[in-house]
PyMOL commands that place a pseudoatom at each C-alpha (Angstrom):
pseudoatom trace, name=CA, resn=UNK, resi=1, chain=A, elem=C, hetatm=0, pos=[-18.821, 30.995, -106.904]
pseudoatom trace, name=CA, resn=UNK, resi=2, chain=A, elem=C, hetatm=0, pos=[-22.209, 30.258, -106.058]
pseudoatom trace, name=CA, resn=UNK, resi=3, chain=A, elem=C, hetatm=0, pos=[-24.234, 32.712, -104.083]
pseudoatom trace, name=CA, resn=UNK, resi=4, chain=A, elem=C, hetatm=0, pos=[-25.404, 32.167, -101.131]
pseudoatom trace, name=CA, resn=UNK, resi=5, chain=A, elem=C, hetatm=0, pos=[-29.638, 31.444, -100.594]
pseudoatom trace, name=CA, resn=UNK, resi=6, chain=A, elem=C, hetatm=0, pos=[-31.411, 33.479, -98.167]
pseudoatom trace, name=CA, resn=UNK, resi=7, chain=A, elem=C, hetatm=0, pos=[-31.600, 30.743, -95.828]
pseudoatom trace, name=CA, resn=UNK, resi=8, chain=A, elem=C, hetatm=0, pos=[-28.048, 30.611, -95.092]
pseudoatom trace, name=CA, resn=UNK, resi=9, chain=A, elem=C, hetatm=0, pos=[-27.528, 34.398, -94.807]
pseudoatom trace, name=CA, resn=UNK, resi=10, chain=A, elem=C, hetatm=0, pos=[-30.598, 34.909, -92.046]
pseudoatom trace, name=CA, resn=UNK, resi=11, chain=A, elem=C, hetatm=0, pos=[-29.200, 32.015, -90.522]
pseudoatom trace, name=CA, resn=UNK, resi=12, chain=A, elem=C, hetatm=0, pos=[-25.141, 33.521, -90.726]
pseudoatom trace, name=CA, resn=UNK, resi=13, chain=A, elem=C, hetatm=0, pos=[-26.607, 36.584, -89.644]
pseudoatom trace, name=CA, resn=UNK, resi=14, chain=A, elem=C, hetatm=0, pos=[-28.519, 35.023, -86.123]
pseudoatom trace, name=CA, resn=UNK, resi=15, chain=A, elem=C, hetatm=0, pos=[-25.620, 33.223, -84.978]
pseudoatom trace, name=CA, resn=UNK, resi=16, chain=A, elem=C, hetatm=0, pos=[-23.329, 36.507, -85.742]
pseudoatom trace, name=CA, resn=UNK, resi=17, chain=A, elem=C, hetatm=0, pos=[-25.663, 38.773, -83.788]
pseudoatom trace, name=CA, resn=UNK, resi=18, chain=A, elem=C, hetatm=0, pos=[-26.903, 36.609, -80.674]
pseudoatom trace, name=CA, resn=UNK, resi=19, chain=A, elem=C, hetatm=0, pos=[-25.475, 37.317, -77.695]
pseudoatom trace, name=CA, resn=UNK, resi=20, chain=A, elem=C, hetatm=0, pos=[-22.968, 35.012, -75.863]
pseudoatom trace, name=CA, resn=UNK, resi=21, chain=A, elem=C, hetatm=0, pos=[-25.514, 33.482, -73.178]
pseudoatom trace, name=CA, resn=UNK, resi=22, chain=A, elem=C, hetatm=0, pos=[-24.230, 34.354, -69.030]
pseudoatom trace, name=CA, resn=UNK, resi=23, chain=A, elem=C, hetatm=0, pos=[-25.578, 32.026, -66.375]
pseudoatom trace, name=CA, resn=UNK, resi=24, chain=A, elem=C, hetatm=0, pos=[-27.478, 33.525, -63.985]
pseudoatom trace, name=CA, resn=UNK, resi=25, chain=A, elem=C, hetatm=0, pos=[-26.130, 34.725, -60.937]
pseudoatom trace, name=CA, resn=UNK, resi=26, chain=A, elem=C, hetatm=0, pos=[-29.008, 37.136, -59.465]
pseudoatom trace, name=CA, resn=UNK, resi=27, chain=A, elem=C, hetatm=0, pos=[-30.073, 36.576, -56.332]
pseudoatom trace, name=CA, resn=UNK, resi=28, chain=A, elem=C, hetatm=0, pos=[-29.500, 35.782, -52.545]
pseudoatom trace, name=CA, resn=UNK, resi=29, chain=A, elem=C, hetatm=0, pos=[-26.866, 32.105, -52.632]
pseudoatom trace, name=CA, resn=UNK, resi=30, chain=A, elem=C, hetatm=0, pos=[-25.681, 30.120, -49.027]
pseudoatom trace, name=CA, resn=UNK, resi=31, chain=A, elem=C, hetatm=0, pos=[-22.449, 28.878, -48.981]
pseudoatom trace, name=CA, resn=UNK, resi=32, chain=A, elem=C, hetatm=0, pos=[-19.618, 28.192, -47.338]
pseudoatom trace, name=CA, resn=UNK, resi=33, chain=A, elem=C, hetatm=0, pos=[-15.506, 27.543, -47.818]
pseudoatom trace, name=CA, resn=UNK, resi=34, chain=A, elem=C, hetatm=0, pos=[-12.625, 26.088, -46.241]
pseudoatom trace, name=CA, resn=UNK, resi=35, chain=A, elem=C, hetatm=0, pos=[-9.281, 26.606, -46.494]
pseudoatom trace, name=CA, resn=UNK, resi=36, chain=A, elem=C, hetatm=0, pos=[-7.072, 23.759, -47.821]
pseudoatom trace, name=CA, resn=UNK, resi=37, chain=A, elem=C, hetatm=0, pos=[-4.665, 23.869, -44.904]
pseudoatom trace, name=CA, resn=UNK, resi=38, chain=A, elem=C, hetatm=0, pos=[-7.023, 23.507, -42.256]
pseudoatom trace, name=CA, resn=UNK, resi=39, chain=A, elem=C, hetatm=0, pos=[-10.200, 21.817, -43.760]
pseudoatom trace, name=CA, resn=UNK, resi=40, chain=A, elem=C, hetatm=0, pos=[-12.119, 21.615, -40.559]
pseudoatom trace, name=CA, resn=UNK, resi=41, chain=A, elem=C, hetatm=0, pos=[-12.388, 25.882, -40.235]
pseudoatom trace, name=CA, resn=UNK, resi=42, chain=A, elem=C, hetatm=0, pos=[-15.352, 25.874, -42.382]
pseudoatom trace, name=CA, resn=UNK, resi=43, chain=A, elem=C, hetatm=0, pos=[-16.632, 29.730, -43.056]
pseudoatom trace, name=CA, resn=UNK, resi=44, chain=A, elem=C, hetatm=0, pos=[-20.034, 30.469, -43.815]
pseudoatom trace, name=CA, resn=UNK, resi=45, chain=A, elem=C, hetatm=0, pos=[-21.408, 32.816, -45.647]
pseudoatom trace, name=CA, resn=UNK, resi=46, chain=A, elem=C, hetatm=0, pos=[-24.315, 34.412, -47.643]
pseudoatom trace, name=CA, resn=UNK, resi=47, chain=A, elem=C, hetatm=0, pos=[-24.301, 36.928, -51.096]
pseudoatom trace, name=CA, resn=UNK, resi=48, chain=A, elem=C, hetatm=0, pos=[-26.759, 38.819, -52.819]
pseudoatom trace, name=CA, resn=UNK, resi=49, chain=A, elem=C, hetatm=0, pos=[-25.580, 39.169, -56.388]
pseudoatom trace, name=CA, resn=UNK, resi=50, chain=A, elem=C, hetatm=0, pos=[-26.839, 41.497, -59.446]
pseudoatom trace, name=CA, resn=UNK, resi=51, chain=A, elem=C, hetatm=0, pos=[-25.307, 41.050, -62.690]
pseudoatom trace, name=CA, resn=UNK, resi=52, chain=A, elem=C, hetatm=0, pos=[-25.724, 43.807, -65.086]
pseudoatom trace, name=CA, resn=UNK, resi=53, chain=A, elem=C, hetatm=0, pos=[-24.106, 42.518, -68.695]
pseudoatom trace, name=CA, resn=UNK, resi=54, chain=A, elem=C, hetatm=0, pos=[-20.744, 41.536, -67.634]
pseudoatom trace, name=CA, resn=UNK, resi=55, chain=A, elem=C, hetatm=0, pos=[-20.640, 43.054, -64.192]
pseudoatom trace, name=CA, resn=UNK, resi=56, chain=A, elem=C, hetatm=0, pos=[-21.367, 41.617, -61.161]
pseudoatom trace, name=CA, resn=UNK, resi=57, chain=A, elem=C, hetatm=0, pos=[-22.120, 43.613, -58.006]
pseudoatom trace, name=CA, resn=UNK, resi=58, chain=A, elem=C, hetatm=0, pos=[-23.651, 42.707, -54.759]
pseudoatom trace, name=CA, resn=UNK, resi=59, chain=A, elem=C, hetatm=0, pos=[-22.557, 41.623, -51.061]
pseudoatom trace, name=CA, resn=UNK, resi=60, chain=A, elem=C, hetatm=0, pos=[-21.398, 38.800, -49.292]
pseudoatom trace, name=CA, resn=UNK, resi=61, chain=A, elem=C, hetatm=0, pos=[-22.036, 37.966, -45.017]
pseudoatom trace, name=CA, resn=UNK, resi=62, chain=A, elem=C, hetatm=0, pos=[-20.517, 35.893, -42.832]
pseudoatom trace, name=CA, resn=UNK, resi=63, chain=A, elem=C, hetatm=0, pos=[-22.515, 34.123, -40.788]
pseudoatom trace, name=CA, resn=UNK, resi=64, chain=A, elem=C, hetatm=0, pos=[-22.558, 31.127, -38.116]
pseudoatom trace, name=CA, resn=UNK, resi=65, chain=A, elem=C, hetatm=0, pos=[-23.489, 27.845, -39.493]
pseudoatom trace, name=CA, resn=UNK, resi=66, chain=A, elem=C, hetatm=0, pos=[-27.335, 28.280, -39.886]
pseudoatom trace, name=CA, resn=UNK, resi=67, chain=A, elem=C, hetatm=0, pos=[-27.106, 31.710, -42.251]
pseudoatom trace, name=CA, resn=UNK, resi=68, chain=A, elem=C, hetatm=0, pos=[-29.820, 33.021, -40.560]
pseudoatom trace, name=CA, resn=UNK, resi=69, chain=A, elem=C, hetatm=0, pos=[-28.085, 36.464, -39.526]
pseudoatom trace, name=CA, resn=UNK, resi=70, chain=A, elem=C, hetatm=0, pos=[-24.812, 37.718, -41.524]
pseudoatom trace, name=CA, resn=UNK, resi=71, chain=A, elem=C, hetatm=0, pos=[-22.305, 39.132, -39.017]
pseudoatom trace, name=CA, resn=UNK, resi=72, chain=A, elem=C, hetatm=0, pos=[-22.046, 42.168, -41.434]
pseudoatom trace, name=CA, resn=UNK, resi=73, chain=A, elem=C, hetatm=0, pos=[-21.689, 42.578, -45.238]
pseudoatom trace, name=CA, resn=UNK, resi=74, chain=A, elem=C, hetatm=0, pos=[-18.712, 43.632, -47.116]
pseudoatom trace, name=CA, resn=UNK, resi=75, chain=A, elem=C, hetatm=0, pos=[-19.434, 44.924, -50.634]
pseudoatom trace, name=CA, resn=UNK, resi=76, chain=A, elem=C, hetatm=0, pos=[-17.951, 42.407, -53.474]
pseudoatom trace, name=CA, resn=UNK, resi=77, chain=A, elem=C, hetatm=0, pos=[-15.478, 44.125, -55.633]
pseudoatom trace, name=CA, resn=UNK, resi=78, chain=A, elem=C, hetatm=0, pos=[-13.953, 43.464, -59.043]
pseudoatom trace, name=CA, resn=UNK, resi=79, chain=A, elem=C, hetatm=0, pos=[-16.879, 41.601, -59.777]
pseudoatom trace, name=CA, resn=UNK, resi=80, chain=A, elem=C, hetatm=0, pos=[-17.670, 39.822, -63.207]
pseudoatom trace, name=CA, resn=UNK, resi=81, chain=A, elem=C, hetatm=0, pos=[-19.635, 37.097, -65.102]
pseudoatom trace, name=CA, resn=UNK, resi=82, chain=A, elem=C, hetatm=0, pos=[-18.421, 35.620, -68.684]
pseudoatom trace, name=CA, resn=UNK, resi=83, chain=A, elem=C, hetatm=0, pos=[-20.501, 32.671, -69.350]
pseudoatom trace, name=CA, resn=UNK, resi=84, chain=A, elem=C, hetatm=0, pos=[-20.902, 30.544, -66.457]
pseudoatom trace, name=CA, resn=UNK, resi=85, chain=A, elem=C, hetatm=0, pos=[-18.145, 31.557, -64.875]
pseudoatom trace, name=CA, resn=UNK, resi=86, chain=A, elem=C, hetatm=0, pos=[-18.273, 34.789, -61.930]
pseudoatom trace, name=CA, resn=UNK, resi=87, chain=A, elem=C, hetatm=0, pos=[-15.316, 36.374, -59.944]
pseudoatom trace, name=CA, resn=UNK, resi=88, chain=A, elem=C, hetatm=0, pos=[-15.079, 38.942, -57.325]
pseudoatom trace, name=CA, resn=UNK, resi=89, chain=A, elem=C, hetatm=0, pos=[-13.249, 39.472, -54.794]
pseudoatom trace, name=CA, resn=UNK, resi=90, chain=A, elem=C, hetatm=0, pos=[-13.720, 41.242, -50.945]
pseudoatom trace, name=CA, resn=UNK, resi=91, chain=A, elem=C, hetatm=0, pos=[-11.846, 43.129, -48.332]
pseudoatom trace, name=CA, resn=UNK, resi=92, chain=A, elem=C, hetatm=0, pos=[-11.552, 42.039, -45.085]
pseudoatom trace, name=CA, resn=UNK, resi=93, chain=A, elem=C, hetatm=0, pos=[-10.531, 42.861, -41.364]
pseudoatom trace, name=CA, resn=UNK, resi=94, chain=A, elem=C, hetatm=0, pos=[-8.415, 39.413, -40.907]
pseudoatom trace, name=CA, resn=UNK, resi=95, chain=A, elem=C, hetatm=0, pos=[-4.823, 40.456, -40.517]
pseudoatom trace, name=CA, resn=UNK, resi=96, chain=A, elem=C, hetatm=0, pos=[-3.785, 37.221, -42.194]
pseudoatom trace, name=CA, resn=UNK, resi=97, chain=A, elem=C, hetatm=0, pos=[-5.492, 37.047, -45.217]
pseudoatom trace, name=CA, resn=UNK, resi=98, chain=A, elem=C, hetatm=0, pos=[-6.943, 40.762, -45.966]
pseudoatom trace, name=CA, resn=UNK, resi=99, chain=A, elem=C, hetatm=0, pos=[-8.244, 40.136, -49.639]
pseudoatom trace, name=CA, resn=UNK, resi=100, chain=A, elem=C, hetatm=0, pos=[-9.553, 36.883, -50.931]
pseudoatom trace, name=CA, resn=UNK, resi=101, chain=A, elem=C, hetatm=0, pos=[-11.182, 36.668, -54.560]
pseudoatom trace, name=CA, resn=UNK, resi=102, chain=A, elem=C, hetatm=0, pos=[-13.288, 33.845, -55.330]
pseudoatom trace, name=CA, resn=UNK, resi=103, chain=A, elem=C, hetatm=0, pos=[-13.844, 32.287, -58.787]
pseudoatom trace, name=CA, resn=UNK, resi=104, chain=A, elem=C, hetatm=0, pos=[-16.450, 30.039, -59.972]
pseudoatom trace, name=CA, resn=UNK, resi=105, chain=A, elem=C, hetatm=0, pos=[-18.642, 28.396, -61.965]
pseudoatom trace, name=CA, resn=UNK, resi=106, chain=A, elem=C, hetatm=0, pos=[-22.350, 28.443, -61.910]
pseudoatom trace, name=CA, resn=UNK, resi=107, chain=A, elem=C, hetatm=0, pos=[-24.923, 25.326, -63.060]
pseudoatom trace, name=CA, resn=UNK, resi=108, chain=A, elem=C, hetatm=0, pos=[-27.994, 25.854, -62.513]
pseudoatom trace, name=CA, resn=UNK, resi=109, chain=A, elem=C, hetatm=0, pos=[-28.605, 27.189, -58.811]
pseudoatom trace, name=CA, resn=UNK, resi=110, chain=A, elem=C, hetatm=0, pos=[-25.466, 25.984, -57.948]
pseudoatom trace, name=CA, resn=UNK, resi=111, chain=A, elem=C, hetatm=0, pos=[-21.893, 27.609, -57.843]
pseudoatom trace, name=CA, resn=UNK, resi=112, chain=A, elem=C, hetatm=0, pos=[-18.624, 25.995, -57.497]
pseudoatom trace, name=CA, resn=UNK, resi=113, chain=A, elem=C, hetatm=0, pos=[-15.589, 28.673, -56.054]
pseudoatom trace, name=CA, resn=UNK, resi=114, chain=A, elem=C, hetatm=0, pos=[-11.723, 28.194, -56.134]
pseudoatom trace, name=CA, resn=UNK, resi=115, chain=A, elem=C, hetatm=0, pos=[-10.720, 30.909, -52.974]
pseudoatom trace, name=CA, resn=UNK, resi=116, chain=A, elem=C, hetatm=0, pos=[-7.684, 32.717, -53.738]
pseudoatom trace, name=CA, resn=UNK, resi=117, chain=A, elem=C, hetatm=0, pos=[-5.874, 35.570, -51.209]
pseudoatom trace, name=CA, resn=UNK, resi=118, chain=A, elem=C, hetatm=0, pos=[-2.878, 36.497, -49.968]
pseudoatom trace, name=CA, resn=UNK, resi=119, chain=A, elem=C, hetatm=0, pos=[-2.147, 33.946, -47.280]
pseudoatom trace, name=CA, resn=UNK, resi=120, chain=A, elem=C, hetatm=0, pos=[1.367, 34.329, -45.007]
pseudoatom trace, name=CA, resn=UNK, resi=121, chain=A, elem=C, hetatm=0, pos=[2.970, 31.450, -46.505]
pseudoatom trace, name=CA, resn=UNK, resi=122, chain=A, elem=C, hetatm=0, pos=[1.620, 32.661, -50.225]
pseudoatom trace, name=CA, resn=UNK, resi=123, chain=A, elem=C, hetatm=0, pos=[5.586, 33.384, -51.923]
pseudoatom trace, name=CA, resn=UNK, resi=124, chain=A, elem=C, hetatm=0, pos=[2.966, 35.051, -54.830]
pseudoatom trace, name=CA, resn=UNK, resi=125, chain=A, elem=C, hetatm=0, pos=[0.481, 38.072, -54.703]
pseudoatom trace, name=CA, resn=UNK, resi=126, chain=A, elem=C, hetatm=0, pos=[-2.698, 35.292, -54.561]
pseudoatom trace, name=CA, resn=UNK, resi=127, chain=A, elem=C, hetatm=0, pos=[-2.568, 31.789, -53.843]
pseudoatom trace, name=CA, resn=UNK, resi=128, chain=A, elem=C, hetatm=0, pos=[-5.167, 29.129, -53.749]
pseudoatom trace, name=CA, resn=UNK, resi=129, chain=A, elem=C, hetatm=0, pos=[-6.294, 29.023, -50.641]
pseudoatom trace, name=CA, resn=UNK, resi=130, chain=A, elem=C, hetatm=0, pos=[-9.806, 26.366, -50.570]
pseudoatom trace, name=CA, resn=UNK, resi=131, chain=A, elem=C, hetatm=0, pos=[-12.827, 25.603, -52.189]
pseudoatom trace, name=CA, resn=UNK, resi=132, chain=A, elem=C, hetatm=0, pos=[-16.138, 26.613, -51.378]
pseudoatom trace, name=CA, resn=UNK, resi=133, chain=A, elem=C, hetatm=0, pos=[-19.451, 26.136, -53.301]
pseudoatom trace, name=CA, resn=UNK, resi=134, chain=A, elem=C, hetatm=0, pos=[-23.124, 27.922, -52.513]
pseudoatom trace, name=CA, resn=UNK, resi=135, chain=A, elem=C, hetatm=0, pos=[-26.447, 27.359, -53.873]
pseudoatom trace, name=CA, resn=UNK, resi=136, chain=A, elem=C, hetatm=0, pos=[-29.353, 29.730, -55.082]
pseudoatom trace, name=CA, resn=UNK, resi=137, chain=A, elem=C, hetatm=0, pos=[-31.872, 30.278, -52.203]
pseudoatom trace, name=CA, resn=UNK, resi=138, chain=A, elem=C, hetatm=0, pos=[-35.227, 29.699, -53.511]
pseudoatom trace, name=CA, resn=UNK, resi=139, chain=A, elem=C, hetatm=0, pos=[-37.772, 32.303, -52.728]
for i in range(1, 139): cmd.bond("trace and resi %d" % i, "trace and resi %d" % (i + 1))
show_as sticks, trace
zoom trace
């Protein structure tokens, strides 16, 4: 058995200790989301995340279609980031659907979301609900 140069074992020892890389989702994002069902009831809304290693805390706003005033926040909960990909989820007033987690996956200053919740005709505990995407607001 040969043993192994210097080289190799500084360079074994880098890739073992760096950490896995997490887009970043800091930051105030505009988006918005519609339900599958009924494509046309687009919902707007705006969120100010922090990610702190793999947590992810902040708020999300609904707003009209301009996202110049939120019509309150709700504080995200559940919230996480592995990689480029973030989910969290939010309690609501709407009799309907009163919890809907989002999941996506960030490029750049851009975020794709699959919306989950507990819709009436949802036979499970979540169902996919719509899509929604936001993008990074630049400062």
């Amino acid at each position: 058995m040969k043993p192994l140069s210097c080289l190799t074992v500084v360079l074994v020892l880098a890739i073992c200790a760096a950490p896995s890389l997490a887009a970043d989702a800091n930051g105030p994002w505009t988006g918005s989301f519609a339900p599958d069902m009924n494509p046309q009831n687009i919902h707007y809304f705006v969120l100010d995340l922090k990610a702190d290693g793999a947590k992810l805390a902040g708020t999300m706003g609904f707003c009209k279609s301009d996202c110049g005033t939120p019509l309150g926040t709700l504080p995200i909960k559940d919230g996480k980031i592995d990689g480029d990909t973030i989910s969290f989820g939010i309690d609501t007033d709407a009799k309907d659907v009163p919890h809907i987690d989002f999941q996506g996956t960030i490029t750049g200053d851009s975020i794709q979301f699959v919306v989950s919740g507990k819709a009436p005709d949802c036979p499970e505990s979540s169902c996919k609900i719509g899509r929604g995407s936001a993008t990074r607001e630049k400062n």
